[in-house]
ZATI-964365 format. One record per residue (C-alpha): residue in three letters; x, y, z. Coordinates in steps of 0.02 Angstrom, whole numbers, plus 50000, padded with zeros to 5 digits. Layout:
N
ALAXYZ
...
% end
This chain:
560
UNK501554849050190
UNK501354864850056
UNK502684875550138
UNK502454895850084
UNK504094897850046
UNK505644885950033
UNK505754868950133
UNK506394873050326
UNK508154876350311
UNK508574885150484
UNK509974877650520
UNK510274872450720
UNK512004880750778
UNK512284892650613
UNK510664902150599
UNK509494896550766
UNK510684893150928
UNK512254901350855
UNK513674899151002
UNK514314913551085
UNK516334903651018
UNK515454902750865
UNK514954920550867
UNK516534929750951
UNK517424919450780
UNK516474924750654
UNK516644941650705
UNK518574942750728
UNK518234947650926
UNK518974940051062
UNK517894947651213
UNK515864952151184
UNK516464970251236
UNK517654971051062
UNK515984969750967
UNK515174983751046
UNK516154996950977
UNK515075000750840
UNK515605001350668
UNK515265015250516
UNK514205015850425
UNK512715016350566
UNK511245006950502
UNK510375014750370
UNK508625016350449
UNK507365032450527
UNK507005027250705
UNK505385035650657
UNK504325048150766
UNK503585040150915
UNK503495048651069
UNK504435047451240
UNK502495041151296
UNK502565025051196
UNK504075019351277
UNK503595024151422
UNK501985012551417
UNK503144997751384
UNK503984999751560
UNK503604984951654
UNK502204977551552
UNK502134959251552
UNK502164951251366
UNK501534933751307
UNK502774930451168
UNK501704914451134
UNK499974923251117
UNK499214914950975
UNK497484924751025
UNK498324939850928
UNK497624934050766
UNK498244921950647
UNK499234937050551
UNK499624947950719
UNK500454935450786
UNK501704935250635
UNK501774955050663
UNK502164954650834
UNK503694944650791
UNK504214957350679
UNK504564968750842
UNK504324984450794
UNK503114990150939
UNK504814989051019
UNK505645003250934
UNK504885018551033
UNK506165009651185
UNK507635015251031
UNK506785032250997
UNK506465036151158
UNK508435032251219
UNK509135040851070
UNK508115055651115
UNK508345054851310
UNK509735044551337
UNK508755037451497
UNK509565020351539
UNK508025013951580
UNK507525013351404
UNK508765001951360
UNK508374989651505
UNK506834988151462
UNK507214983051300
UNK508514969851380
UNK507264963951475
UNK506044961851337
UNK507094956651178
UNK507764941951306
UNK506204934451356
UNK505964938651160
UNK507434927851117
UNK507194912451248
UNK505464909751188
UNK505554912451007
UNK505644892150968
UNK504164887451059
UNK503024899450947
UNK501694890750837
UNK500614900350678
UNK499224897650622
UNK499644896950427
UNK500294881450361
UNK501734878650306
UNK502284895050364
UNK503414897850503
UNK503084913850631
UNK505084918750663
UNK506164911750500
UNK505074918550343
UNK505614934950251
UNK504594944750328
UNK505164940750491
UNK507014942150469
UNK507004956350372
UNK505904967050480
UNK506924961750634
UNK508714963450560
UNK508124980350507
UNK507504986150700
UNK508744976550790
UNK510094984350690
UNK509755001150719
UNK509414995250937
UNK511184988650920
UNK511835006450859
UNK510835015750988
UNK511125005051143
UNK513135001451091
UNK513755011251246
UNK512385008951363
UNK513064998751523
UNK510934997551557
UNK511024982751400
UNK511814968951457
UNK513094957951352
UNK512034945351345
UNK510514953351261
UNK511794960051160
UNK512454946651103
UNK510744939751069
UNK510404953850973
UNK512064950050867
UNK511554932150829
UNK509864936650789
UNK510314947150637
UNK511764936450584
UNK510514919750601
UNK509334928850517
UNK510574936450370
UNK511404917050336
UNK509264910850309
UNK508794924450206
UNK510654920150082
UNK510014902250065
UNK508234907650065
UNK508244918249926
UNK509574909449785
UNK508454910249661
UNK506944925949621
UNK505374923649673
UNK503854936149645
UNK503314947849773
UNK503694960549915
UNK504434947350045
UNK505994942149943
UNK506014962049881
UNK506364969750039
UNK507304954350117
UNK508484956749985
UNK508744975150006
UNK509244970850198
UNK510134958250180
UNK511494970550086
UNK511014982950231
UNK511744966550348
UNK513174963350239
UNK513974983150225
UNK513554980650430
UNK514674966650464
UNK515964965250329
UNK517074956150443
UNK516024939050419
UNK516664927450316
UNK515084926050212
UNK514874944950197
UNK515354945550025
UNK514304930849975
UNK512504940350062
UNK513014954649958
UNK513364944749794
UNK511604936149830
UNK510554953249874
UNK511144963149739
UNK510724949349623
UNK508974949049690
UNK508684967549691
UNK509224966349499
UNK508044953449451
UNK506564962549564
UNK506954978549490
UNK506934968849293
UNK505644956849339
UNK504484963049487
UNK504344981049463
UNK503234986049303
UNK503774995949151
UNK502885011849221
UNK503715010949376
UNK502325000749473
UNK502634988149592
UNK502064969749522
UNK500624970649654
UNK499934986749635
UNK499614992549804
UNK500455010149841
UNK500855004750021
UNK501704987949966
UNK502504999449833
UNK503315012049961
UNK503774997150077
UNK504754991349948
UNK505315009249888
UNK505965013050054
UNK507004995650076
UNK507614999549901
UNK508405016949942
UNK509415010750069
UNK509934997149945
UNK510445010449856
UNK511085021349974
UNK512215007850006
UNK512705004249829
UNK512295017649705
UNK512705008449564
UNK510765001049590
UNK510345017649589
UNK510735017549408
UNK509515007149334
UNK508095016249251
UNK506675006649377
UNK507355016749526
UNK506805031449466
UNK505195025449388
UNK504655019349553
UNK504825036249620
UNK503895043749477
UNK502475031549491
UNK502105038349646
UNK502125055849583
UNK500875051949450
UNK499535044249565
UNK499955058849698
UNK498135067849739
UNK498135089249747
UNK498275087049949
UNK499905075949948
UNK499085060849975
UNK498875043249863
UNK497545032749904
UNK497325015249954
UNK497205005449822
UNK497004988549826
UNK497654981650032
UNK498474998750036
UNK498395012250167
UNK498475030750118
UNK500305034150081
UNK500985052950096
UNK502475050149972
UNK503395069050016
UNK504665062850107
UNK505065047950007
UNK505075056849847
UNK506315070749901
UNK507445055049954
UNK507495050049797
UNK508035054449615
UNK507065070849554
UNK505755064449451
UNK504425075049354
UNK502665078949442
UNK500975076849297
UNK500115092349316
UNK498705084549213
UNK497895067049162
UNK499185052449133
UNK498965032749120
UNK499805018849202
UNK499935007249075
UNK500524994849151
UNK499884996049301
UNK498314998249240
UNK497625013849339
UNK497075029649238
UNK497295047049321
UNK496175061149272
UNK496845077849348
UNK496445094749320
UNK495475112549389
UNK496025105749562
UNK494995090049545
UNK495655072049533
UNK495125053049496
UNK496105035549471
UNK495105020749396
UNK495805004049427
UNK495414994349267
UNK496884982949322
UNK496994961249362
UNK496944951849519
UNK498884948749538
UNK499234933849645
UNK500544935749815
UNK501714925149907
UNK500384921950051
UNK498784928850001
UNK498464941549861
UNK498254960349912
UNK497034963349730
UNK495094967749770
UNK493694959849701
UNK493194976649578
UNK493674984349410
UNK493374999349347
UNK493145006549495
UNK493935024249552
UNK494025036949695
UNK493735056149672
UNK494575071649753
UNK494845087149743
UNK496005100149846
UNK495095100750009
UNK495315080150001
UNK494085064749946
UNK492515066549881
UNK492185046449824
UNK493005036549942
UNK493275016449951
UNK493495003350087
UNK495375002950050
UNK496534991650141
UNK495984985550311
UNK496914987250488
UNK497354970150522
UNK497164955650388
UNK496424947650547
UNK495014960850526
UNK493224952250518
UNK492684962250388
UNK494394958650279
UNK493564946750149
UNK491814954750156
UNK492034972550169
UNK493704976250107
UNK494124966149960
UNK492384963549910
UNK491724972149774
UNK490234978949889
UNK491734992049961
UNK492084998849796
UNK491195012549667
UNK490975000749533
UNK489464988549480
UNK488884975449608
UNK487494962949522
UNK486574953449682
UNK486994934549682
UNK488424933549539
UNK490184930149625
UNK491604942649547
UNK492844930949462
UNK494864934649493
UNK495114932349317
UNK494184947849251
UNK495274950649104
UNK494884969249150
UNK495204980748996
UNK495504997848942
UNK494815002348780
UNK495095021748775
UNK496045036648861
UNK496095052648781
UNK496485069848868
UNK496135085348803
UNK495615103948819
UNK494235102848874
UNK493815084748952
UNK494695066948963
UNK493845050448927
UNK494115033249019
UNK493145018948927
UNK493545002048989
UNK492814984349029
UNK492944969449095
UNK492354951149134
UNK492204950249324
UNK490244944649302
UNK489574932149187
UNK488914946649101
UNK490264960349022
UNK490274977549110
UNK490664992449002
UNK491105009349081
UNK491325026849023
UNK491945041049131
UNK492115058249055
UNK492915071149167
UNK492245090449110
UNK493645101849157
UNK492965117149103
UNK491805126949249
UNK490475120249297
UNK491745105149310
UNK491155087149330
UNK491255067449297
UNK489915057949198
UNK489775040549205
UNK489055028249100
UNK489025011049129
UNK488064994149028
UNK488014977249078
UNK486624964849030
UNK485994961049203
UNK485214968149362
UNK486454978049435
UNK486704990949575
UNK487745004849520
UNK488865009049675
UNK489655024549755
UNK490495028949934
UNK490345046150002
UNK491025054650178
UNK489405058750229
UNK487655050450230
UNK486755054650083
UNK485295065650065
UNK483855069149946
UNK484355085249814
UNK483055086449685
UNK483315070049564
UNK484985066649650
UNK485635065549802
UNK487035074449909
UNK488385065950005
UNK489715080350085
UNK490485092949946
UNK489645079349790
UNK488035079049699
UNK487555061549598
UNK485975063349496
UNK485455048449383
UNK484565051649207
UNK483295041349254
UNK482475036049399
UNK483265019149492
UNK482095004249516
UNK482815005549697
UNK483995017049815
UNK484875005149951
UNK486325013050086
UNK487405006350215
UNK488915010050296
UNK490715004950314
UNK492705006950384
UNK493825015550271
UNK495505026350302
UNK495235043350291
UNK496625055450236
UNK496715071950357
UNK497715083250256
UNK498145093950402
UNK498795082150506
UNK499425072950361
UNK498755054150442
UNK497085043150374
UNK496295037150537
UNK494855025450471
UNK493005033350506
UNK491385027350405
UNK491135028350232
UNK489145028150159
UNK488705018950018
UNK487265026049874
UNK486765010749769
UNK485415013749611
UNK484874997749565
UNK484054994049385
UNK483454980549317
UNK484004984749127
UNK485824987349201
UNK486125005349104
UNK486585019449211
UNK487185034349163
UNK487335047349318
UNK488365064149341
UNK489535067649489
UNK489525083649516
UNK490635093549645
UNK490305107949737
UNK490725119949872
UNK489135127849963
UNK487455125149925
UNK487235111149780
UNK486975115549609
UNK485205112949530
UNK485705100049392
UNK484805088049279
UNK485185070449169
UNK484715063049000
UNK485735051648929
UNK486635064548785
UNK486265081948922
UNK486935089749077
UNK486375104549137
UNK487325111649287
UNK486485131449336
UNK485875132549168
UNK487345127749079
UNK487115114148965
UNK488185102948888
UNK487845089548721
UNK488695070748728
UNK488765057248597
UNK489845041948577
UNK491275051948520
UNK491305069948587
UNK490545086348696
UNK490085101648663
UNK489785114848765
UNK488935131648673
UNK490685136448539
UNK491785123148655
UNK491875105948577
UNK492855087548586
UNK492855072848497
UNK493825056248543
UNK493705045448399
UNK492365035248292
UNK491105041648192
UNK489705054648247
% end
């Protein structure tokens, strides 16, 4: 057996079946109702927003703890237990005993059954893996703090509850000894000092805490990239571990100290769009960092183009228009790695929200499209060429980023296809403002791009929503489809997933070079060479190395 993480270590009367003697000890108590006064601090964690309604839809409802017909990573999720917390909200909100019996009722058929659940991933256990224990210490400690004077929870879900996070806090200590890449160990870490400051009576209290702030060191040296990044690139993974690490810190400030903190915060900032959104990149959702950010250290918001260097996404900002081109690796994962098949491939905005969208991260790993629609490179506004598989190991490169008055240049490439795709995106800042992009790889290719809308015949382009694409040459073919993506609302400030429409130009020669023009209104009139675009009748020169437009001019670099 290939086991995911280390060996199977739960151990039977410490960690699984912990004795109610055993447990009365550790804690100092001599009665189950000395351990319900509730200590300081409270636990560190936002019982979030969910409404009275939710709860009250768990009343009564029958649960199959067992259900493997979930899906082979729902069923994991389920275990985590968090569709449970609108039972906490809704108490702390209410304080409506029947709240908390519900929850007695459910966490104990939770607890009884937990031993007889089987997963579907090898080597991979459903209740004791870090994902598990961490999310569950991190819910059931805040239920215990809610429900501590509630005669409606019995002591014996309560103490249930107890040996569930103090099982689950002596695994994740012998679990995670040693670093190991990736979110799971990240934000198991982070709780486990969150368990630790909770119980300091324990005799192993001190030792959790001597093992989680050791972890959160190395993650924050070794996991976290020198522009603030998170190892795996994904803003949601990043923010999942941001948040675990603030309470880390919140508990210990002296974490707060090292420089990574802080970076992490401002890596967020950089790839934040004008309507307070990031996108999902790579098996992210859409993350509205706000809230985090003003939890954390004050960092300093771009107001124009940056890179990610280490990261490997360039952001082009400016005139109320945005991009971010991934030209970044496949990085592998604990389980399965969050990276999509596609380089060089970006998303556009602007203040009223996206204007090139891409299939983003999916709602359930589960999801039948995951593989196909999701991390393929068919969901992403980059180069597809028909019947080449995309190779993990693109050795995706940037060649040139240069900001400027006037316009900023991306030029990178990479090696996904057997074939090397070049791409070139210059973003014209100055009225009528615009991105061009030129792209070469020695194949037949389909040049790819993902509006809101369906697209429609305009002139020699076509129109999808607020964006205009015209070619400088006519494609051998025009193909369309459809797909699932997030969407961010920026009024309501949520990214509920709707349909995204694909435009694909396929040529033969694999050259493209096409202009993305935005617009509010009626669409511009606007033609293509390969060195001219005219937007309205204003016309504007490109070569290699620069733009002019009538007395304006650039030039990044080489020779004219």
């Amino acid at each position: 057996m290939t086991y995911v993480e280390k060996p199977p270590h739960v151990h039977e009367t410490r960690m699984r079946h912990i004795s109610d003697e055993d447990l009365l000890a550790a804690l100092g108590a001599a009665t189950v109702a000395e351990t319900r006064h509730w200590r300081r601090p409270k636990p560190l964690w936002d019982l979030g927003r969910d409404d009275v309604a939710a709860a009250d839809a768990l009343i009564g409802q029958e649960v199959d703890f067992l259900d493997r017909s979930r899906g082979r990573s729902r069923l994991y999720g389920f275990h985590y237990l968090r569709w449970m917390m609108p039972l906490v909200s809704a108490y702390a909100r209410t304080g409506d005993p029947v709240y908390a019996k519900e929850w007695d009722r459910l966490f104990t058929r939770w607890y009884d059954t937990r031993d007889q659940v089987e997963g579907d991933w090898p080597g991979l256990d459903v209740v004791w893996y870090s994902l598990g224990v961490w999310a569950r210490s991190m819910h059931v400690n805040a239920a215990l703090a809610v429900f501590a004077e509630e005669p409606a929870l019995g002591d014996g879900c309560w103490t249930r509850m107890l040996k569930t996070v103090i099982g689950g806090a002596r695994w994740a200590a012998e679990e995670h000894d040693t670093f190991r890449h990736g979110n799971w160990q990240f934000v198991c870490a982070c709780e486990l000092l969150h368990a630790a400051t909770l119980y300091p009576e324990l005799p192993e209290a001190a030792s959790w805490a001597e093992v989680a702030r050791a972890r959160v060191f190395d993650h924050l040296e070794r996991d976290v990239r020198a522009d603030g990044g998170h190892h795996e690139r994904s803003p949601g993974y990043h923010v999942m571990v941001l948040e675990s690490l603030q309470r880390a810190v919140a508990l210990d400030p002296r974490i707060g100290e090292h420089p990574k903190v802080a970076a992490m915060h401002a890596w967020l900032a950089a790839l934040e769009a004008p309507g307070g959104w990031v996108p999902h990149l790579q098996d992210s959702g859409v993350v509205w960092p706000a809230e985090l950010l003003a939890k954390g250290p004050k960092v300093a918001v771009p107001d124009g183009s940056c890179l990610l260097p280490a990261s490997a996404y360039a952001v082009m900002r400016g005139a109320g228009r945005y991009a971010v081109v991934n030209y970044g690796p496949y990085v592998g994962h604990e389980l399965e790695p969050h990276s999509h098949h596609a380089a060089l491939d970006f998303v556009l905005a602007d203040r009223d929200g996206p204007l090139a969208w891409e299939a983003g991260g999916p709602p359930s790993y589960d999801d039948p499209g995951y593989y196909d629609w999701y991390q393929a490179t068919r969901g992403h506004n980059t180069l597809l060429v028909p019947g080449q598989d995309y190779t993990e190991d693109r050795r995706a490169e940037l060649d040139l980023f240069v900001t400027g008055e006037h316009a900023d240049v991306f030029a990178g490439h990479h090696h996904g296809y057997a074939q090397r795709h070049d791409r070139r995106i210059v973003f014209v800042h100055d009225e009528p403002s615009y991105w061009l992009v030129t792209d070469t790889i020695d194949a037949e290719a389909i040049w790819q791009l993902h509006g809101l809308e369906p697209w429609r015949p305009h002139g020699s382009g076509h129109v999808s929503g607020r964006l205009l694409v015209v070619p400088s040459a006519p494609p051998d073919e025009i193909l369309h489809g459809n797909g699932p993506a997030r969407i961010p609302d920026q009024r309501t400030r949520t990214a509920e997933y709707g349909e995204i429409h694909l435009l694909g130009l396929r040529r033969r020669d694999g050259r493209f070079t096409v202009a993305i023009v935005p617009f509010h209104g009626e669409p511009p009139e606007v033609s293509v060479t390969e060195s001219r675009v005219t937007i309205d009748g204003t016309t504007d020169t490109f070569t290699a190395y620069g733009w002019s437009r009538g007395e304006s001019s650039q030039h990044w670099g080489g020779d004219e």
